[in-house]
N, C-alpha and C positions, 0 to 999 in steps of 0.2 A: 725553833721554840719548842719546850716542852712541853704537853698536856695531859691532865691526869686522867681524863676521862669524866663521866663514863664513855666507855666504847661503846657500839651496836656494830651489828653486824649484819647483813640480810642472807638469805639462802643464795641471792645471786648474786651479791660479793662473793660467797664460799666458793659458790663451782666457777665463779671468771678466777679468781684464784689460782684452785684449784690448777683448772685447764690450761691456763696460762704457765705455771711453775712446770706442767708436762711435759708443756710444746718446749718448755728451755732445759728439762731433762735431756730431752730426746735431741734438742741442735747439738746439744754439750757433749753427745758420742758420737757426733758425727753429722756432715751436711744433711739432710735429706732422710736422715733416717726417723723411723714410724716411731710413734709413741706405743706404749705397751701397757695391758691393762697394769702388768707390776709398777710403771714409772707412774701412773693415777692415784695407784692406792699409797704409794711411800709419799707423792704430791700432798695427797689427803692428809694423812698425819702431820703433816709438817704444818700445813694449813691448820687445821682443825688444832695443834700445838701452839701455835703463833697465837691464834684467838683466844685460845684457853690461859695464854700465858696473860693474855693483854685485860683477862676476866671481861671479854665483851659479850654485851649480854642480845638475845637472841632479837632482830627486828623483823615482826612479821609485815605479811607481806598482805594487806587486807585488797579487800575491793579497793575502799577508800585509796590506799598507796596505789593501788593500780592506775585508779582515776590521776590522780598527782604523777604520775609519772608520764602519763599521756601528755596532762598540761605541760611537764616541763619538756618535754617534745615539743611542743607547738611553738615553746617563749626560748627554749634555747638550743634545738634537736638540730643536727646534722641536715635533718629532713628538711627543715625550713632555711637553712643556710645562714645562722645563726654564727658567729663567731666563735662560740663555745661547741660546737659540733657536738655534743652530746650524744651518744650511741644509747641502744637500749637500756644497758647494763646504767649508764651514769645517770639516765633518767630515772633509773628504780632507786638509785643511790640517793639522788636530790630529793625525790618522791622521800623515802625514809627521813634524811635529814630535817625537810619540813615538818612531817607526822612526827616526830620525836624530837623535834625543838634542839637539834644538835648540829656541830660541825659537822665538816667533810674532812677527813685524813684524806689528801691525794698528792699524787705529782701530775707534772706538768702544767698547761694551760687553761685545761680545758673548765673548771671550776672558775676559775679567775674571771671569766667571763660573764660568771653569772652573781647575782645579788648573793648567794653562799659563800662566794669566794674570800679568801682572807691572805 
């Protein structure tokens, strides 16, 4: 299904991103080999490209979100052995979504699990 947005984006979507497009720079030359600050920063652009292309606009990141992100720890975190296993990163996601009244873009399961899921 297509949506037009708007996008948001949070600083720690950018650097899981980020970090994540590195660590598959660095499988993609080879088993076992390091990441390199040069595979971060071409990651970076690419990322920081995708975003800009998508015109998503910036989601801060308040106390408020912070408090919201703990909650959604508690009601759907890994920690509590929730079915949606939620890790840090997707409790700051959920945390945003709530404060900004919008979906969640994801794959796999782990949203589905919880009342954002669609």
């Amino acid at each position: 299904e297509q949506h037009g947005g708007p996008f948001y984006v949070s600083a720690v979507v950018r650097m899981e991103a980020s970090l994540s497009l590195t660590r598959r720079m660095a499988e993609a030359t080879g088993r076992d080999r390091p990441t390199t600050p040069d595979m971060l920063a071409t990651a970076r652009r690419m990322v920081d490209q995708f975003f800009a292309d998508l015109e998503a606009k910036e989601a801060m990141i308040s106390g408020d979100v912070g408090t919201k992100a703990l909650d959604a720890a508690q009601q759907f975190g890994k920690i509590v052995n929730h079915p949606a296993k939620l890790n840090m990163g997707d409790c700051f996601t959920y945390a945003c979504a709530r404060a900004y009244r919008t979906k969640i873009a994801y794959k796999g399961n782990d949203f589905t699990e919880t009342d954002l899921g669609w």
